[in-house]
Structure formats: structure tokens, C-alpha cells
C-alpha positions as CSV (number, residue, x, y, z in Angstrom):
1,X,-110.6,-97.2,-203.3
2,X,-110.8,-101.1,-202.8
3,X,-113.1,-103.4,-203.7
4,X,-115.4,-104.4,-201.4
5,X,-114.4,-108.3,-201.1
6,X,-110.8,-106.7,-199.6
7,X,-112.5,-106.0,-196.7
8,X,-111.1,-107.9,-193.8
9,X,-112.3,-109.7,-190.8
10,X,-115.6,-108.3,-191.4
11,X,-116.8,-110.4,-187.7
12,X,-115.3,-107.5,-186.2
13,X,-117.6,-105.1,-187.3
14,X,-120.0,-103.6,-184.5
15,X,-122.4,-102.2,-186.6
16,X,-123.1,-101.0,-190.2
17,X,-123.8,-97.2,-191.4
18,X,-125.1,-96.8,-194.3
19,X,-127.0,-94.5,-197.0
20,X,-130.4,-94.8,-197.7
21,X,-131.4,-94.1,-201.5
22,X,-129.8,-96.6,-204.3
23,X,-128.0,-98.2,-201.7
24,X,-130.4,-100.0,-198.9
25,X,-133.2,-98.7,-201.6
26,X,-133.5,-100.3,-205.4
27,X,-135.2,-98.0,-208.0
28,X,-136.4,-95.6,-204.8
29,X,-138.2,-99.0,-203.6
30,X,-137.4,-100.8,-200.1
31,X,-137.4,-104.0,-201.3
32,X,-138.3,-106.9,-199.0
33,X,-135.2,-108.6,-198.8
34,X,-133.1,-105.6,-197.8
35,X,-135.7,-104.4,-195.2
36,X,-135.4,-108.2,-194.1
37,X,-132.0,-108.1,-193.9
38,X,-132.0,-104.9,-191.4
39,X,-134.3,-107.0,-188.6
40,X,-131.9,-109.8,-189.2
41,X,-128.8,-108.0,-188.8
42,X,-130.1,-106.2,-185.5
43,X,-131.1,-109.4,-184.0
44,X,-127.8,-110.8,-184.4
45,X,-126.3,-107.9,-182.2
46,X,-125.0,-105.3,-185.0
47,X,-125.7,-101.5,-184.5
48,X,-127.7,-100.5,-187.4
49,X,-127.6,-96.8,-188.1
50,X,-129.0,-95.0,-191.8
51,X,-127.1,-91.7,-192.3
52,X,-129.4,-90.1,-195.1
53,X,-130.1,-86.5,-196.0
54,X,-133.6,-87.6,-196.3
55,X,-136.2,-85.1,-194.2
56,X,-136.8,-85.3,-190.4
57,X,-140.5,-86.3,-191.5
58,X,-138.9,-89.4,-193.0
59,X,-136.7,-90.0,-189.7
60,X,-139.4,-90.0,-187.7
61,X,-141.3,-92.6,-189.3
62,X,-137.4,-94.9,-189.8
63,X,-136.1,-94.4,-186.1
64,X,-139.9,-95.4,-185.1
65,X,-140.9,-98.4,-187.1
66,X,-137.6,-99.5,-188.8
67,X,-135.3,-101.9,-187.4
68,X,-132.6,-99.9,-186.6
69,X,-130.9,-98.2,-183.3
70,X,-131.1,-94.3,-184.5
71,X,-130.5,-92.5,-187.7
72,X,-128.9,-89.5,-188.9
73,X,-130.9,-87.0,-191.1
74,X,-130.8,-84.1,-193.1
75,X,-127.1,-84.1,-194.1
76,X,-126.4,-84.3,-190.5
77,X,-129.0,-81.7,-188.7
78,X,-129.8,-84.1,-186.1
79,X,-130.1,-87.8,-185.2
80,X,-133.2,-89.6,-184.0
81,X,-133.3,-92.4,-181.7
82,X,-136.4,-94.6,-180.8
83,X,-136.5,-96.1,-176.9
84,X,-138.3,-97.6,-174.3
85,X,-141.2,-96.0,-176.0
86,X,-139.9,-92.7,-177.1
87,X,-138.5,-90.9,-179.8
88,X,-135.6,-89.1,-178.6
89,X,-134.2,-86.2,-180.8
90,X,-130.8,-84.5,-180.7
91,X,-130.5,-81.7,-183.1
92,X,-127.7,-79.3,-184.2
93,X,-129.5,-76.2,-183.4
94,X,-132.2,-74.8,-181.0
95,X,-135.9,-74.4,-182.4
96,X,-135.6,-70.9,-182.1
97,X,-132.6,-71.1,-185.0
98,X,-134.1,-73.9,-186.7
99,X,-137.2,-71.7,-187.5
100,X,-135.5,-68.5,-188.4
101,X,-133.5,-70.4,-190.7
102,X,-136.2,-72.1,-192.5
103,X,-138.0,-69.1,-193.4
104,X,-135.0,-68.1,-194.7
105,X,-134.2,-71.7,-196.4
106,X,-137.7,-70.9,-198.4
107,X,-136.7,-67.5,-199.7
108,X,-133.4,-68.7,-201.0
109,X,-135.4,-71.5,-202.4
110,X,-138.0,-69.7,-204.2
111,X,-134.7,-67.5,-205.7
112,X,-133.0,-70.8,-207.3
113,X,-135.9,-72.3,-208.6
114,X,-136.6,-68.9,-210.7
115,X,-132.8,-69.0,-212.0
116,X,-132.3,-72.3,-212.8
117,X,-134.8,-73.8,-215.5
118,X,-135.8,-77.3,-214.6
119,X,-135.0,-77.5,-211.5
120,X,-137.9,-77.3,-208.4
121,X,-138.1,-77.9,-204.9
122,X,-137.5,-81.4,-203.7
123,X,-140.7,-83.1,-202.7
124,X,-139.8,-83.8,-199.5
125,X,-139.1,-80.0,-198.6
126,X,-142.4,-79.8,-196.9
127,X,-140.9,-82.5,-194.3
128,X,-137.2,-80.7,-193.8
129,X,-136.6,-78.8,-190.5
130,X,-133.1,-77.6,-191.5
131,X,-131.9,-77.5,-195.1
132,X,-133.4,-76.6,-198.3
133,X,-133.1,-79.3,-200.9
134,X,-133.6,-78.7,-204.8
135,X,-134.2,-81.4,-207.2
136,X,-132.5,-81.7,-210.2
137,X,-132.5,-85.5,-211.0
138,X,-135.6,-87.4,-208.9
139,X,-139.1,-86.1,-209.6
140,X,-138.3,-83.6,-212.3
141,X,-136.3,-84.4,-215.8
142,X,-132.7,-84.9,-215.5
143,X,-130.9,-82.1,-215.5
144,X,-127.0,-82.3,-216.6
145,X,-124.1,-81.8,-213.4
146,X,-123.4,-78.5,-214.9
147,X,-126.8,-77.1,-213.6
148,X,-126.5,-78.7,-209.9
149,X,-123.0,-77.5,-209.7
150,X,-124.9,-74.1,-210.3
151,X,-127.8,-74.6,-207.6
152,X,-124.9,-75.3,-205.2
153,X,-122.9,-72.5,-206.3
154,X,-125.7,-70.2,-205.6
155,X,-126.3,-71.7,-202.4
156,X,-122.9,-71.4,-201.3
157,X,-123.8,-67.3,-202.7
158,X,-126.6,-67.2,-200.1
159,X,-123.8,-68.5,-197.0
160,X,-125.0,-72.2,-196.9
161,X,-123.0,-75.6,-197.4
162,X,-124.1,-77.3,-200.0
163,X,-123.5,-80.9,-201.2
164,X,-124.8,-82.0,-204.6
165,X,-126.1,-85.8,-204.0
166,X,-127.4,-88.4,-206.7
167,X,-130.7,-86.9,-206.6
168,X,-130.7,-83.3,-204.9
169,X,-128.8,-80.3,-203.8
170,X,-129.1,-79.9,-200.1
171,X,-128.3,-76.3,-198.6
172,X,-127.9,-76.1,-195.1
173,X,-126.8,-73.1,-192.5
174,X,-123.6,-74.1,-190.4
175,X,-120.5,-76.3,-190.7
176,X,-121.9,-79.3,-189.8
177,X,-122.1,-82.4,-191.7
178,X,-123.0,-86.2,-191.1
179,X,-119.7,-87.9,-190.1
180,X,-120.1,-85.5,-187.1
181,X,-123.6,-86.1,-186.2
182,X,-122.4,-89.5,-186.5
183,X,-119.4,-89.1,-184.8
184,X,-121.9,-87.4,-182.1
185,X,-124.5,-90.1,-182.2
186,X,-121.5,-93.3,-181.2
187,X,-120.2,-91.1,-178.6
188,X,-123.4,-89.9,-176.7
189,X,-125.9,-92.9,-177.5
190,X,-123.3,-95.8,-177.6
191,X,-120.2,-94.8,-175.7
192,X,-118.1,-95.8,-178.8
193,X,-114.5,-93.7,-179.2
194,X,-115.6,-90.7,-181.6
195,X,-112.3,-89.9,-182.6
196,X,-112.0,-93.9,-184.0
197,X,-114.6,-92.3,-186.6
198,X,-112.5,-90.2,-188.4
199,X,-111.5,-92.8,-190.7
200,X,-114.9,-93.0,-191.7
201,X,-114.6,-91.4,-195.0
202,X,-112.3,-94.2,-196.2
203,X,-114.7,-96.9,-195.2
204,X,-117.5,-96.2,-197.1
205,X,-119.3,-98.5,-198.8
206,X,-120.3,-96.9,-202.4
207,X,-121.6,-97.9,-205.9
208,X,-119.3,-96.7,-208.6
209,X,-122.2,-96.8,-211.4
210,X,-124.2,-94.6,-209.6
211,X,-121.9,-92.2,-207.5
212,X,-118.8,-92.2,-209.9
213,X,-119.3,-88.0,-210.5
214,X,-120.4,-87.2,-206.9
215,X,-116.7,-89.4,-205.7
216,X,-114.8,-87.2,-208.3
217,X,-115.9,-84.1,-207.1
218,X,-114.6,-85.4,-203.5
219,X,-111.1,-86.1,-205.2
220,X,-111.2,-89.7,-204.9
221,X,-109.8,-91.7,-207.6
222,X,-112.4,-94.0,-209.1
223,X,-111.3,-97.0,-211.1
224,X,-112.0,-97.7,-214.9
225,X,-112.8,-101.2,-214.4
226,X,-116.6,-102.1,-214.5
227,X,-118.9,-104.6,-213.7
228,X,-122.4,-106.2,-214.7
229,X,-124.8,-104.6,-212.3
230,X,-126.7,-106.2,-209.4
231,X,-129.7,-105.1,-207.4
232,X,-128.3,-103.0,-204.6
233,X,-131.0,-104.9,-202.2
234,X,-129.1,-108.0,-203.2
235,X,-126.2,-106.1,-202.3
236,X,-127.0,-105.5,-198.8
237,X,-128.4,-108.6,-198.2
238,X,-125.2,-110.0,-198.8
239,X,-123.6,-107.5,-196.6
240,X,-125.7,-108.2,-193.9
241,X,-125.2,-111.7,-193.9
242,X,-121.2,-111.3,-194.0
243,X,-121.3,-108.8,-191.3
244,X,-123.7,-111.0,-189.2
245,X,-121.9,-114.3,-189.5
246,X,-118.4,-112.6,-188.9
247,X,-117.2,-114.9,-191.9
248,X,-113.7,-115.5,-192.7
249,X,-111.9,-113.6,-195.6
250,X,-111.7,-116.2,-197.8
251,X,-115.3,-117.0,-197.1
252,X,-116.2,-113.3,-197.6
253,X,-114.0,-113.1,-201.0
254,X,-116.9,-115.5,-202.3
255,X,-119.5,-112.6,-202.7
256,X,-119.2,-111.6,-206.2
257,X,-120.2,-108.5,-206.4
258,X,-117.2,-105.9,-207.6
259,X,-119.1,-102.9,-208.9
260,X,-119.5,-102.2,-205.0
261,X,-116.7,-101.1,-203.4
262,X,-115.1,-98.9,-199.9
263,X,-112.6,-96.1,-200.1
């Protein structure tokens, strides 16, 4: 884990992936200045590519309207990529699969809901094509890690993945998961060396104030020292404007900002 004003030569970046909620969002809002800050980063030649496990209904309306150059949904289902005109999709399964699975994604749904108080069905569920996602901290009263630990458990029960995120606990049937949709996406769309990706797990820009429980459950050592808070559209602002200019590291170094950090 280092802090994020270690990271060098960032002029040599081709492009920036990145999560959508509490990270390009503030307080579930798109603010302004970070949608802003996607146009200008485009324009200035950087590949700009959201890896969410947000719902394909959401995809569709980013890869069409956003400034960006695809984007990976649903934990890594599929990517969606809007050009000369077009949406172009690329999913993980056939549609024949897809739509046996969900009516099996529902059942297993309906099963979790009734065995875990407080919990409910994410309300983006009625936009998923391939995973089942249950809400434990977004739309319903927080409930403690002990009880998404449990959803996931029972998922994994049931013969899915499952990957407890800030907000939900996503199920999914298959192996699959976004660093190789990415890895999938840079190799097909923009000829890029998918192997080169596998480091991508240790460059991953994160917010230890938010994502400190999800990191430990990944193993990675998160450090004690904390900072004031800033607003994470702030943050990518700034990110976007290092990346674009290319600046120098001791340049770079200026942006205060060490509650944000890669590992």
C-alpha cells in the first residue's frame, strides 16, 4: 500500500480505470467537477474506462452518454462500448445462460432476503442481467459486516461468487471477475498487452476511510495513519489533471491528499 503522491511519472499513464460509487461519485451524487473532469481527461488523449458492479441498465446509459471509451459492469459480466453510433456489447455468457441464470439469481434472492433480517434486494436488481445483488448498507439501515459476510456465505451455499462491496453483496454464476473483463476489454477493443494487467490489483486507487474492511478481507495491509477527509470529486479532479498534464513527480507530490492511496 502507498500513498497516492508515490506514484511516479504519472505522464505515462494511457488511461485511468476506475470505480464508480464513493470514488468518481460523492455521497451517491456525480458531482459536476468530477463528471467535468472525465470530458477533460478524454479530450487530452487518456482512455477512460469505469469498472463498476453497477447494473447493465446503468452501463447502457454511461457507455452512451458519458465521456468515456467503454465500461465494465456487473462485477465483470460484460463490457459496453459506445461507437460510430452503436452500442457494442461483449458479455461473459450467451443469452440463452444469462436468462436461465437469472431466474435462478431471483429464487436464491428471494431465499436470502427471508434469512437475513434487514437486508432486501438492491434497487438496481430490476436492471441486472447477471448477478444478484443484496443490499445491506445503501437503501436499507446499516447492517453490521457480520450479516454481509453471511449473505455472501449463503451465496457461495447456492454455487455463486460472491464479493461483499461498500454497499452490496453481488452473487454471480462463473469464475469470472472484472480484472478479466478488463484484461478482455484492453486486449480486444484497444490492442493493449493483457497480460501487462495483471499487476492491476496493486495499482488500484482506493480510499482507506471508506474501503478499509472490504481491503482487509483481501489481505492487504492497511495503514494506521489517517487523514482529514476530502471530497472524493475533488479527488479525481486532481487525478485527472495529474494524469492529463503528465506532471513531474515533484510536481505531483504537491497534491495533498493522503487518505487516498494505490496498493
Amino acid at each position: 500500500m502507498q500513498p497516492l503522491q508515490e506514484l511516479r511519472d504519472p505522464g505515462r499513464i494511457r488511461g485511468l480505470l476506475f470505480d464508480l460509487d464513493e470514488t468518481l461519485t460523492t455521497a451517491g451524487k456525480l458531482t459536476a467537477e468530477a463528471f467535468a473532469a472525465l470530458q477533460r481527461l478524454q479530450r487530452a488523449g487518456k482512455r477512460v474506462v469505469p469498472i463498476t458492479g453497477r447494473p447493465a441498465g446503468w452501463c447502457d446509459h454511461i457507455a452512451r452518454m458519458w465521456p468515456v471509451d467503454a465500461v465494465v459492469g456487473e462485477n465483470g459480466a460484460f463490457y459496453f462500448r459506445y461507437c460510430d453510433g452503436r452500442l457494442l456489447k461483449r458479455y461473459q455468457d450467451d443469452t440463452r445462460t444469462r436468462a436461465d441464470q437469472r431466474a435462478r439469481l431471483a429464487r436464491i434472492g428471494e431465499r436470502i432476503v427471508a434469512q437475513v433480517p434487514g437486508c432486501a434486494l438492491a434497487s438496481d436488481q430490476p436492471y441486472r442481467e447477471t448477478d444478484l445483488a443484496i443490499d445491506y448498507c445503501e437503501d436499507v439501515p446499516p447492517l453490521p459486516l457480520a450479516a454481509a459476510e453471511r449473505i455472501a456465505a449463503l451465496m457461495r451455499a447456492e454455487g455463486l461468487s460472491a464479493r461483499i462491496s461498500s454497499i452490496h453483496v453481488n452473487g454471480w454464476f462463473g469464475d469470472y471477475d472484472k480484472l478479466a473483463m478488463t484484461q478482455r476489454l484492453l486486449a480486444e477493443v484497444f490492442e493493449c498487452d493483457a497480460c501487462a494487467l495483471g499487476n492491476a490489483k496493486k495499482r488500484v486507487f482506493c480510499d482507506i476511510r471508506r474501503d478499509t474492511r472490504c481491503l482487509r478481507q483481501q489481505n492487504v495491509k492497511v495503514p494506521k495513519k489517517r487523514h482529514p477527509a476530502r471530497k472524493n470529486h475533488s479527488f479525481f479532479h486532481d487525478i485527472a489533471r495529474k494524469l492529463r498534464r503528465g506532471l513531474t513527480k515533484d510536481r505531483f507530490d504537491s497534491l495533498n491528499n493522503s487518505s487516498q492511496y494505490i496498493t
